[in-house]
ZAMIFI-341778 format. One record per residue: x, y, z of N, C-alpha, C, O in turn; residue in one letter. Coordinates in Angstrom, 2 decimals, m for minus. Layout:
<atoms>
X_Y_Z_X_Y_Z_X_Y_Z_X_Y_Z_A
...
</atoms>
This chain:
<atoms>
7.26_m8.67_m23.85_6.89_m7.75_m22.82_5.37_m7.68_m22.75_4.77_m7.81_m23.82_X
4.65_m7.49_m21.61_3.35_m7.83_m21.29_2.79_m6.37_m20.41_3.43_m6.09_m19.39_X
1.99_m5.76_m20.67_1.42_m4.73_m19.55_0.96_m5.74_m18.34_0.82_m6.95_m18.23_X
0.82_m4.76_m17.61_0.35_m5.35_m15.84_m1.30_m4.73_m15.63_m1.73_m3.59_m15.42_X
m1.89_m5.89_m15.78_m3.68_m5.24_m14.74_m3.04_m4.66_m13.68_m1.97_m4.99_m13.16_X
m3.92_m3.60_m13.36_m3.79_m2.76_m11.85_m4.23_m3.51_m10.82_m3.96_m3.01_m9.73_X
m5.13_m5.11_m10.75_m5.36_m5.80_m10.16_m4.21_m6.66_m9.67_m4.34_m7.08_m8.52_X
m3.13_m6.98_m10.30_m2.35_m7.90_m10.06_m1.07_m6.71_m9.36_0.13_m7.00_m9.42_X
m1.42_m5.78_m8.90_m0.48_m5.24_m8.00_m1.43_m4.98_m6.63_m2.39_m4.22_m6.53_X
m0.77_m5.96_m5.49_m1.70_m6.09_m4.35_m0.52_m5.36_m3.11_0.67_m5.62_m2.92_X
m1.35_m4.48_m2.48_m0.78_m4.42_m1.25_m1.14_m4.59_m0.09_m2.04_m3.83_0.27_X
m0.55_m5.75_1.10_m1.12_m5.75_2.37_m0.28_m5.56_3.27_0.95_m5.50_3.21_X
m1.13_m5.46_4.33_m0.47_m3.91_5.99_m0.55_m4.78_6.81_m1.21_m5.81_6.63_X
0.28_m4.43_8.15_0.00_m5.13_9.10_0.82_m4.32_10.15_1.97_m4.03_9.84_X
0.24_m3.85_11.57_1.12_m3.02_12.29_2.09_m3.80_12.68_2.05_m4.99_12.99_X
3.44_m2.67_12.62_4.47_m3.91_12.97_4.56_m4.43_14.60_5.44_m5.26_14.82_X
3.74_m4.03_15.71_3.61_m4.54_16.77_2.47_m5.57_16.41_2.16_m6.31_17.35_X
1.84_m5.76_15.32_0.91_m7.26_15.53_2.00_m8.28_14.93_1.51_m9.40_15.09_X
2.99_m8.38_14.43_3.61_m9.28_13.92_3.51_m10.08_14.08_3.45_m10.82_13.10_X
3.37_m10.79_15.73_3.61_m12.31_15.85_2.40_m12.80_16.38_2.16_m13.87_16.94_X
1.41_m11.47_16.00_m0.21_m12.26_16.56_m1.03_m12.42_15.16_m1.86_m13.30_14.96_X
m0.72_m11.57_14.39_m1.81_m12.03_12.88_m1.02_m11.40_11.63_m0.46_m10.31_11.67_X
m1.07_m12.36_10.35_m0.78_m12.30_9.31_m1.19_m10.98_8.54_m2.32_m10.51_8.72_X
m0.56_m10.55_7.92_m0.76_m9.22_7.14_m2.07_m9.67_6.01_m2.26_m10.65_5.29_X
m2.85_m8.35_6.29_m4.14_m8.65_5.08_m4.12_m7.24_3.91_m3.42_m6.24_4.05_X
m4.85_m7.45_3.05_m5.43_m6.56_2.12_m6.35_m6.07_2.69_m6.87_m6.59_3.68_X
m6.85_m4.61_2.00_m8.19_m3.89_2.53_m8.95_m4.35_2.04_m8.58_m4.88_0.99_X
m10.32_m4.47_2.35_m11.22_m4.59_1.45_m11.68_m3.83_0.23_m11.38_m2.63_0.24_X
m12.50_m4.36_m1.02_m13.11_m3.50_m1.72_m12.18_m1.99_m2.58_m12.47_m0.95_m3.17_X
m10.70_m2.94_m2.04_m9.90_m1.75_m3.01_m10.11_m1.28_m4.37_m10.48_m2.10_m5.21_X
m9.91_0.05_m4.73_m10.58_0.67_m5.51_m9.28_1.12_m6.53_m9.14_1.01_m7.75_X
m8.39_1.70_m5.46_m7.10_2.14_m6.68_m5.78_2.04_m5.46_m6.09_2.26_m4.28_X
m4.79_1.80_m5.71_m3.65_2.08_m4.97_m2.65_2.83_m5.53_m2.80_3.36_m6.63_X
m1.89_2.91_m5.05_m0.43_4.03_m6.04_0.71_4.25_m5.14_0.68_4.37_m3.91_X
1.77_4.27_m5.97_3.29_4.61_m5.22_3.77_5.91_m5.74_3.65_6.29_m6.90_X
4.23_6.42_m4.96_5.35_7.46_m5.61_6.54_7.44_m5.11_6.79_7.10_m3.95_X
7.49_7.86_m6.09_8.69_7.91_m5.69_9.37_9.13_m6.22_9.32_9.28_m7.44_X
10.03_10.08_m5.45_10.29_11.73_m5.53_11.69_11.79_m5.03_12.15_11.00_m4.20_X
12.17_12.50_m5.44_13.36_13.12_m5.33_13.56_14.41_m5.58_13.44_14.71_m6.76_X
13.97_15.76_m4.43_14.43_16.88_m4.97_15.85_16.80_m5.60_16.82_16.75_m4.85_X
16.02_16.78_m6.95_17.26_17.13_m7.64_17.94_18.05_m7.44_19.15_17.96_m7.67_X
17.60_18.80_m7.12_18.10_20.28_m6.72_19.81_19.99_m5.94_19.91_19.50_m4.81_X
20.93_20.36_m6.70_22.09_20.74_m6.07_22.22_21.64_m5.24_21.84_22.60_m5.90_X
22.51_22.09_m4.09_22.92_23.27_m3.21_23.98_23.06_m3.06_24.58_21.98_m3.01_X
24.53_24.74_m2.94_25.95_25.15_m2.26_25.48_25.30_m0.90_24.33_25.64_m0.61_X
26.57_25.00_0.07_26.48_25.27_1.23_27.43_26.81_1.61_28.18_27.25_0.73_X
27.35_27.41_2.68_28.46_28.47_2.71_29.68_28.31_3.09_30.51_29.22_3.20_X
29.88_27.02_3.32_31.75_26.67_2.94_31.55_26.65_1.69_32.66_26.95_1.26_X
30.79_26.48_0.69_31.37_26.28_m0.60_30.41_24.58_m1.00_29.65_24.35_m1.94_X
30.87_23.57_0.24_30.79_22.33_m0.62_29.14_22.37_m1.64_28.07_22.97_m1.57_X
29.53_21.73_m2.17_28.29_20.93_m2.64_27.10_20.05_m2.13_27.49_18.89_m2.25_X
25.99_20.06_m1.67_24.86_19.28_m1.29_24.31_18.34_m2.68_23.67_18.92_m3.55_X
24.59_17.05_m2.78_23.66_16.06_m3.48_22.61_15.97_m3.53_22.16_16.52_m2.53_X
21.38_15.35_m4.47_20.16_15.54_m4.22_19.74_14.34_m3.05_20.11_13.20_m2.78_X
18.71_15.35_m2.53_18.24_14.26_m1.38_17.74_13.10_m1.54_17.26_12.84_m2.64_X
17.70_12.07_m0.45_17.32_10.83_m0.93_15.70_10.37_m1.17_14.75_10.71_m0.46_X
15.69_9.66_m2.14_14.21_9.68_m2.59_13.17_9.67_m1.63_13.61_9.71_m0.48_X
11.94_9.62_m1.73_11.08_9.71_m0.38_9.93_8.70_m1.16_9.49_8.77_m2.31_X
9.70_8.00_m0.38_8.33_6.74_m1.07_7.04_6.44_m0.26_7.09_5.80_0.79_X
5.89_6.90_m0.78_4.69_6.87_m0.92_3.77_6.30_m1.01_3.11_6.94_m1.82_X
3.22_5.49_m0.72_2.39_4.65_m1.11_0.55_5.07_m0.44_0.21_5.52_0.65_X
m0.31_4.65_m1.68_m1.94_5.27_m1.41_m2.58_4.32_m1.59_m2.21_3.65_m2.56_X
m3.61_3.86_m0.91_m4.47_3.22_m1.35_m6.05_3.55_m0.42_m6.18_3.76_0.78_X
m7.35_3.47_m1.78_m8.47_3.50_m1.27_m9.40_2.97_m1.39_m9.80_2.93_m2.56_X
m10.01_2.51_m0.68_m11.01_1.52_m0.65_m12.60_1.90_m0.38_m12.97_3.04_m0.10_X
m13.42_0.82_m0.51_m14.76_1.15_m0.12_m14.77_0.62_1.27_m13.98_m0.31_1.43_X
m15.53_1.01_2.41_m15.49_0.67_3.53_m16.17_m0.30_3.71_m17.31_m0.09_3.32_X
m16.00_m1.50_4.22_m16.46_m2.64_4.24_m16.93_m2.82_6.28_m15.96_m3.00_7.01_X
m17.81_m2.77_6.70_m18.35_m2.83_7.65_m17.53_m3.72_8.98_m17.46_m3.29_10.13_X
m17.07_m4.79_8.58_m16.16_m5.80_9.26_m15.06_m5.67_8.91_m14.56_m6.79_8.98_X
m13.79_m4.45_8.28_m12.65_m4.51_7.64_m11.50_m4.33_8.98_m10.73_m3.38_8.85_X
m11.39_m4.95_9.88_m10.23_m4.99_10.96_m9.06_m4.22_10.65_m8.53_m3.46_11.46_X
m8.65_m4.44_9.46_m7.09_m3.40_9.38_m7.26_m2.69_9.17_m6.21_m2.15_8.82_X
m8.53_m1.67_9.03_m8.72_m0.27_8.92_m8.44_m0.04_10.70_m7.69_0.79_11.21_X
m9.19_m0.91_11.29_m9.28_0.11_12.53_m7.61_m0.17_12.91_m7.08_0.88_13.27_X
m6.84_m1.12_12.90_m5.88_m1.28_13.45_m4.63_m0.36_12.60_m3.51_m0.53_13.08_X
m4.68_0.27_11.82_m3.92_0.82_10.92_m4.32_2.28_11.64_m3.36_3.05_11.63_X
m5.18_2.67_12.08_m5.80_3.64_12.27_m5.66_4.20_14.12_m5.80_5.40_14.34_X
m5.40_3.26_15.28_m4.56_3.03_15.77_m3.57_3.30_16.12_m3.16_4.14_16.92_X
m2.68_1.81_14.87_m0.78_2.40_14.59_m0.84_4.28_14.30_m0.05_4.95_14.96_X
m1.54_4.82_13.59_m1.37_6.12_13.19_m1.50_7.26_14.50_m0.77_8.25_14.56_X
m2.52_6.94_15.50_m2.57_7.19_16.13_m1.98_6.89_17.25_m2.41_7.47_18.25_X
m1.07_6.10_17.37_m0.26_6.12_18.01_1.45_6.48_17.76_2.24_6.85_18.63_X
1.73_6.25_16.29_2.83_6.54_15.40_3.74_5.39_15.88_4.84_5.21_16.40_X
2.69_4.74_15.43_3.45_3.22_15.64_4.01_2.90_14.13_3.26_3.46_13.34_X
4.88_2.33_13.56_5.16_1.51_11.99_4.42_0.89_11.77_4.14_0.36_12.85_X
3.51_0.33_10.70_2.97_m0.23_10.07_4.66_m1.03_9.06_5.79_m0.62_8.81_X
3.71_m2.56_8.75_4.77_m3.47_7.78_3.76_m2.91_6.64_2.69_m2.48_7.06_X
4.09_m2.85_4.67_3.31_m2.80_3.72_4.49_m3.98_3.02_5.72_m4.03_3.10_X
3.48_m4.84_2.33_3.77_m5.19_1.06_3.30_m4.63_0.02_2.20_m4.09_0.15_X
4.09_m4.56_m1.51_3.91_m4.50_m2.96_4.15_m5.86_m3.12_5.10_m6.63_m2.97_X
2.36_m5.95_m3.66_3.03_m7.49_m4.19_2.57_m7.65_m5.72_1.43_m7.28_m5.98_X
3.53_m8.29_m7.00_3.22_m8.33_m8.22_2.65_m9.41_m8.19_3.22_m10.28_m7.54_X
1.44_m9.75_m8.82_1.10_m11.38_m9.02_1.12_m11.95_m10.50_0.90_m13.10_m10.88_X
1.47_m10.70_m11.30_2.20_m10.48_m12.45_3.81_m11.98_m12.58_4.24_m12.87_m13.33_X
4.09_m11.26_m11.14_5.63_m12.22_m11.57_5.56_m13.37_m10.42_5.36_m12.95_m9.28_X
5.65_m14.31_m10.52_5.64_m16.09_m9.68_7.21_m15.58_m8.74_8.00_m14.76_m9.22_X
7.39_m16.18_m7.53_8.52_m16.33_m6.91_9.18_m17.64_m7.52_9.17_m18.16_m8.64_X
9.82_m17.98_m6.14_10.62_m19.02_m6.73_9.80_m20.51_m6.18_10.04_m21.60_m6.70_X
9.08_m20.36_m5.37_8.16_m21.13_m4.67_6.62_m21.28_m5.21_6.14_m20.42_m5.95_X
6.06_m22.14_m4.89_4.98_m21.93_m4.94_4.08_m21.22_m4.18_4.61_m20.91_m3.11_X
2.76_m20.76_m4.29_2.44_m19.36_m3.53_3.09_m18.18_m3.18_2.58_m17.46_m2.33_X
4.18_m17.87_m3.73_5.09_m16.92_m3.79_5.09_m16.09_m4.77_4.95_m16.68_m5.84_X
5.19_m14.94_m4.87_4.79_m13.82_m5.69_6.15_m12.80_m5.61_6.41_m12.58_m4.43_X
6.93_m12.23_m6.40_7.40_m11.10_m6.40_7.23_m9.65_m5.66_6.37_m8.86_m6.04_X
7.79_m9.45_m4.97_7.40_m8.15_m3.94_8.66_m7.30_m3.29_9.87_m7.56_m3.34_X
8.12_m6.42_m2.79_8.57_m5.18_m1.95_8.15_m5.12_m0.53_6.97_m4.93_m0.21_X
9.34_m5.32_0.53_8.61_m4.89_1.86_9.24_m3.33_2.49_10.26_m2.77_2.09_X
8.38_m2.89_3.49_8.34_m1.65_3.44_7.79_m1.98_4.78_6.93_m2.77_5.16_X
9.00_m0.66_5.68_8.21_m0.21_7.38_7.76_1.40_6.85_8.30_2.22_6.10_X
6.63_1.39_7.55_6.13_3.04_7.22_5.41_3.70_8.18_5.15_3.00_9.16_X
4.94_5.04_8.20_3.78_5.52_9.25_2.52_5.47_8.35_2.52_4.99_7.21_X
1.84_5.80_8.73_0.33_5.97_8.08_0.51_7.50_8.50_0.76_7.75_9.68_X
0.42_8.36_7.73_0.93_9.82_7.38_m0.72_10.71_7.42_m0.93_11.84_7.85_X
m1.86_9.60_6.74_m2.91_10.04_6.54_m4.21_8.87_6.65_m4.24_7.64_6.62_X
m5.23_9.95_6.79_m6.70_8.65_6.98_m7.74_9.59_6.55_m7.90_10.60_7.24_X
m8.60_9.37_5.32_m9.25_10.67_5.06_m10.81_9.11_4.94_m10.93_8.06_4.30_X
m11.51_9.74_5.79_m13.06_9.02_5.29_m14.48_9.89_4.77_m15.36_10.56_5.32_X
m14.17_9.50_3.45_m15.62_10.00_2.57_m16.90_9.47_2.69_m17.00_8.26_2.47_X
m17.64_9.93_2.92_m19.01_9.51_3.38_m19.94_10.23_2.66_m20.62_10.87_3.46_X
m20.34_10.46_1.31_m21.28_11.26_0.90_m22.79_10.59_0.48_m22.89_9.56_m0.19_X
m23.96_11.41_1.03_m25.31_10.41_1.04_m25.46_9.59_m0.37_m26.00_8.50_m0.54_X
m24.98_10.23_m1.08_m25.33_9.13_m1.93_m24.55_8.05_m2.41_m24.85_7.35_m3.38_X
m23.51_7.92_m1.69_m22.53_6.95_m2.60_m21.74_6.23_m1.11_m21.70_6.57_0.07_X
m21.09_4.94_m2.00_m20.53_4.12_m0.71_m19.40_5.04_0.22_m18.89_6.13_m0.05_X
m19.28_4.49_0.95_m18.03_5.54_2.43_m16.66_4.87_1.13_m16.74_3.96_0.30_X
m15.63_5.73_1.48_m14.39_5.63_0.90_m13.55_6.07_1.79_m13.70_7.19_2.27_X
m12.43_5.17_2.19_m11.35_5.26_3.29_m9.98_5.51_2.00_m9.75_4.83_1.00_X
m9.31_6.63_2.46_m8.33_7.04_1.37_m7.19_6.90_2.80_m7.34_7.55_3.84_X
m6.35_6.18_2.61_m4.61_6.35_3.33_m3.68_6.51_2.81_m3.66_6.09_1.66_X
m2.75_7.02_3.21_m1.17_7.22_2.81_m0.25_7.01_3.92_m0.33_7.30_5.12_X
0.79_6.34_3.11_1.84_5.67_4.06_3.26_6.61_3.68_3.87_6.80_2.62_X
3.40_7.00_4.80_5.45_7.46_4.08_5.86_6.04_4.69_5.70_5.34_5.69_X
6.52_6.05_3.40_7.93_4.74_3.60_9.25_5.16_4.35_9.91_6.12_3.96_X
9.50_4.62_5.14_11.20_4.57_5.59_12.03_4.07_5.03_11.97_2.84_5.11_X
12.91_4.50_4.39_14.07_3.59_3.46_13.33_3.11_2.36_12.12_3.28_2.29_X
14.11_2.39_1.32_13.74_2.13_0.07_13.41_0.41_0.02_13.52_m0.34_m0.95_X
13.04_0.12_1.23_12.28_m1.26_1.25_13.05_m2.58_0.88_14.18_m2.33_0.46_X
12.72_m3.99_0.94_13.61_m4.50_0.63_13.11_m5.91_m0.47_12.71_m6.89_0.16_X
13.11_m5.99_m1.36_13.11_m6.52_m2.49_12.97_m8.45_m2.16_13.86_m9.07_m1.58_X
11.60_m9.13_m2.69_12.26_m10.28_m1.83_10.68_m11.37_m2.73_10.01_m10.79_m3.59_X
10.32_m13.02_m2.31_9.25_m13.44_m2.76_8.71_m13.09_m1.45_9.20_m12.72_m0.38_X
7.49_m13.33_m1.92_5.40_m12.72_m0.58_5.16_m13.98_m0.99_5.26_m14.41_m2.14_X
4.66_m14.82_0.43_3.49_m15.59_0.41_2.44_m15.13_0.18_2.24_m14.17_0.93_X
1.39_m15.37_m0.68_0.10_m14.59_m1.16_m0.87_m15.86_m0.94_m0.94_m16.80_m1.74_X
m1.65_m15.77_0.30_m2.39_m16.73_0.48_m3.65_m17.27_m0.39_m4.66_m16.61_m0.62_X
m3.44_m18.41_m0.77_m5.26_m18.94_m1.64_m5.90_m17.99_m1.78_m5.76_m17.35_m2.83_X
m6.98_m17.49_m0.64_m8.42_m16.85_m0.32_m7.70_m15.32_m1.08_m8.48_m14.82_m1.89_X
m6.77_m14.80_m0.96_m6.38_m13.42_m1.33_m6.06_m13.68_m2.55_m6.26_m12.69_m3.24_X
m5.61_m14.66_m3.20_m5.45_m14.93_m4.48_m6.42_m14.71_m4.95_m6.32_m13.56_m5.37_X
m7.58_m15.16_m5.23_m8.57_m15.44_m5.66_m9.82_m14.09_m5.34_m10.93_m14.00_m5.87_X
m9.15_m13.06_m4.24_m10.16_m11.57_m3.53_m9.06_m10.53_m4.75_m9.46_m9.38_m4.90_X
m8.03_m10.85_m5.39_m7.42_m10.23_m6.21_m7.62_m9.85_m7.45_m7.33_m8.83_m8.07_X
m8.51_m11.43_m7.87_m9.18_m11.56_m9.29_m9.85_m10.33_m9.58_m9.47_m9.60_m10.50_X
m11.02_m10.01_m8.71_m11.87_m9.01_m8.30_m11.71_m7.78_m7.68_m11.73_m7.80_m6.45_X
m11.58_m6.85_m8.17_m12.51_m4.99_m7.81_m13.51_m4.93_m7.47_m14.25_m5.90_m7.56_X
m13.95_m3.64_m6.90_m14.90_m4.04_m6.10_m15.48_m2.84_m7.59_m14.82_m1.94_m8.11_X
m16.50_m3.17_m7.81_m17.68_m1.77_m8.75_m18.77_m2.26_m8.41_m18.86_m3.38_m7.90_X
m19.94_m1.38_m8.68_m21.13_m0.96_m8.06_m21.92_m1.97_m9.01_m21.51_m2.80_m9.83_X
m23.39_m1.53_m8.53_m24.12_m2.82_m9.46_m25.38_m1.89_m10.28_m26.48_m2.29_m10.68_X
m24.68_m0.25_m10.38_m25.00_0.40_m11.28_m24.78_m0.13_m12.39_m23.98_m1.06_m12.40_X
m25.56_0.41_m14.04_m25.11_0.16_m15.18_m23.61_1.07_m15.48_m23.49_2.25_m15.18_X
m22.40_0.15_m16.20_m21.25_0.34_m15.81_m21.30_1.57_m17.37_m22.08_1.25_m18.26_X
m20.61_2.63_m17.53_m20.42_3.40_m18.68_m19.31_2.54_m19.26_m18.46_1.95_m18.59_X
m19.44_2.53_m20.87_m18.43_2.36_m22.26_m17.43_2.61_m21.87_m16.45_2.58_m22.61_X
</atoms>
């Protein structure tokens, strides 16, 4: 058993009305991403009596980046939101090989963009924070993970401050 770099979990967006005009990308200069996955457990009675099950999970996904001046799927993500259009997301592990070559282990996912928060403080780079609600529990499958993103994966983006211990 092997831990996972936080690098080798990549996720890329693509509105699902661009589908058949451009390939899904990564953000730039990603900084951290994250999933959640929630469930209220909570049993209820109803007033016939029956029983209510817990509801079905609800899935999350965050990611934030440094704003990169030329980053296209910000504005187009931004857009879909504003229009409440679906966005496509991949989870992609580069942890685990598909069955192909250039193929990677992954998760696909239709979602809204729920949120768009942009930090801008004078002294430090702009930071674009999003959140996606997921629809359904996605569907399990190999990602083509192209060369050039292979290789923009290796790399985080950090400052060219002196880094702390």
């Amino acid at each position: 058993m092997e831990s996972v770099h936080g690098s080798k979990i990549i996720y890329m967006y693509r509105p699902l009305s661009e589908a058949k005009k451009i390939a899904a990308l990564r953000l730039a200069f990603v900084k951290e991403n994250g999933k959640t996955v929630s469930t209220d457990a909570d049993t209820t009675q109803t007033k016939d009596g029956t029983l209510r099950s817990p509801s079905q999970a609800e899935i999350e996904i965050t990611s934030t980046s440094v704003l990169a001046s030329d980053d296209t799927m910000i504005s187009l993500l931004e857009k879909a939101q504003l229009n409440n259009e679906k966005v496509e997301v991949w989870e992609i592990n580069l942890a685990k090989p598909g069955t192909a070559s250039g193929k990677y282990k992954g998760t696909y996912y239709q979602a809204y963009v729920t949120e768009i928060e942009k930090s801008s403080p004078s002294d430090d780079w702009t930071e674009m924070s999003l959140t996606f609600g997921i629809e359904g529990k996605g569907a399990e499958g190999d990602v083509t993970v192209p060369q050039n993103m292979l290789d923009e994966a290796l790399y985080t983006f950090t400052d060219t401050t002196a880094q702390a211990e």
